[in-house]
C-alpha positions as CSV (number, residue, x, y, z in Angstrom):
1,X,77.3,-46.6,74.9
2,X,73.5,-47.1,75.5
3,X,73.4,-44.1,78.0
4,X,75.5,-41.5,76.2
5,X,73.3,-41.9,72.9
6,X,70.0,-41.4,75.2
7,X,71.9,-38.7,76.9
8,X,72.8,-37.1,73.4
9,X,69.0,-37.6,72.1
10,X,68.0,-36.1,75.5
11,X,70.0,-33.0,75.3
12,X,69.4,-32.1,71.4
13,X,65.0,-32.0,72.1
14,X,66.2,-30.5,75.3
15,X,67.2,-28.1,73.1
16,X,64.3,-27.4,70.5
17,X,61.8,-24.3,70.9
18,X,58.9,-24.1,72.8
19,X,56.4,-24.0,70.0
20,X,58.0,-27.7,69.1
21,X,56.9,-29.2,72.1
22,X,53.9,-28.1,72.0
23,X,53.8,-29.2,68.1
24,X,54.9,-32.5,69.2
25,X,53.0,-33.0,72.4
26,X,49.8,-32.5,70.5
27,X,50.7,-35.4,67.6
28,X,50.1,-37.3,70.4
29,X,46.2,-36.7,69.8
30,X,45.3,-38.0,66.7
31,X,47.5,-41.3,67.8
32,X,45.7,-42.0,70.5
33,X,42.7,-41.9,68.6
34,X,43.8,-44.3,65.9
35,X,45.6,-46.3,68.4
36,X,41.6,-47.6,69.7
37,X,39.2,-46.5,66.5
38,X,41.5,-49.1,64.4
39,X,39.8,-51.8,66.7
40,X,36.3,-50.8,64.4
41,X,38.3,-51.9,61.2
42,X,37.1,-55.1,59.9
43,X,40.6,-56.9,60.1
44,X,42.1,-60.0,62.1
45,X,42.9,-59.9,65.7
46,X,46.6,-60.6,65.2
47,X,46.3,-56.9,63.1
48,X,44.8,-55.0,64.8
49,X,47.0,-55.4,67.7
50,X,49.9,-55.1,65.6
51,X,48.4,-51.6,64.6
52,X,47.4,-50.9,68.1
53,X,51.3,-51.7,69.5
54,X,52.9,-49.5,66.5
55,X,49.7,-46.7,67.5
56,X,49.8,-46.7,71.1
57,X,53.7,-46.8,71.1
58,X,53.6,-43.6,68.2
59,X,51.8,-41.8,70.9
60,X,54.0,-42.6,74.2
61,X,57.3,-41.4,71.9
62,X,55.2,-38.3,70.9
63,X,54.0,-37.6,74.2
64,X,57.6,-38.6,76.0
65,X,59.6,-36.1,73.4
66,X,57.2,-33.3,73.6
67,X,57.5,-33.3,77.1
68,X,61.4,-33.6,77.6
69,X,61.4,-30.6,74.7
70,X,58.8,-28.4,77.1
71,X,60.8,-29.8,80.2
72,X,59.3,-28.3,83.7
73,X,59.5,-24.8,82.6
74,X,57.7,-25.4,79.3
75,X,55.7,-27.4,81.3
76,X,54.6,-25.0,83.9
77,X,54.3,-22.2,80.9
78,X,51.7,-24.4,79.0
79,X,49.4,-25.0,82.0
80,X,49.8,-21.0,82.8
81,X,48.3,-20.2,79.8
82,X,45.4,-23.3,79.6
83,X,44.4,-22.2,82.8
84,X,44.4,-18.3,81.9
85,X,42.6,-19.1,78.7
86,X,39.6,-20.9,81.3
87,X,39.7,-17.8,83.4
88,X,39.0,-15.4,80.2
């Protein structure tokens, strides 16, 4: 049951655009950015690594699913251009 839902998930941002990915593999950004400037907020230790956890995790799922919707090709595409853009 477990494996054909991941399977299903898999397949369906296996199946989303480019552009998506990307979208969606950049959201990771700002996440890991909250996920360690919360740790300036004057709050309790037990909260902050509540916020940290719910963060940090925010950021793996974002950067996990915009990489299974880029999948190797994507992949290989994105660096193609980074690295053209260096070269320019």
């Amino acid at each position: 049951m477990k494996k054909h839902l991941f399977s299903k998930i898999k397949t369906w941002l296996q199946s989303l655009s480019f552009r998506t990915g990307v979208i969606v593999l950049l959201c990771c950004i700002p996440f890991y950015i909250l996920s360690f400037a919360q740790m300036l907020l004057p709050i309790s230790a037990a909260a902050k690594g509540v916020l940290w956890t719910i963060l940090f995790g925010l950021a793996k799922t974002c950067q996990y699913g915009g990489l299974t919707i880029l999948g190797v090709e994507g992949y290989n595409r994105l660096k193609n251009w980074i690295k053209l853009r260096k070269s320019d």
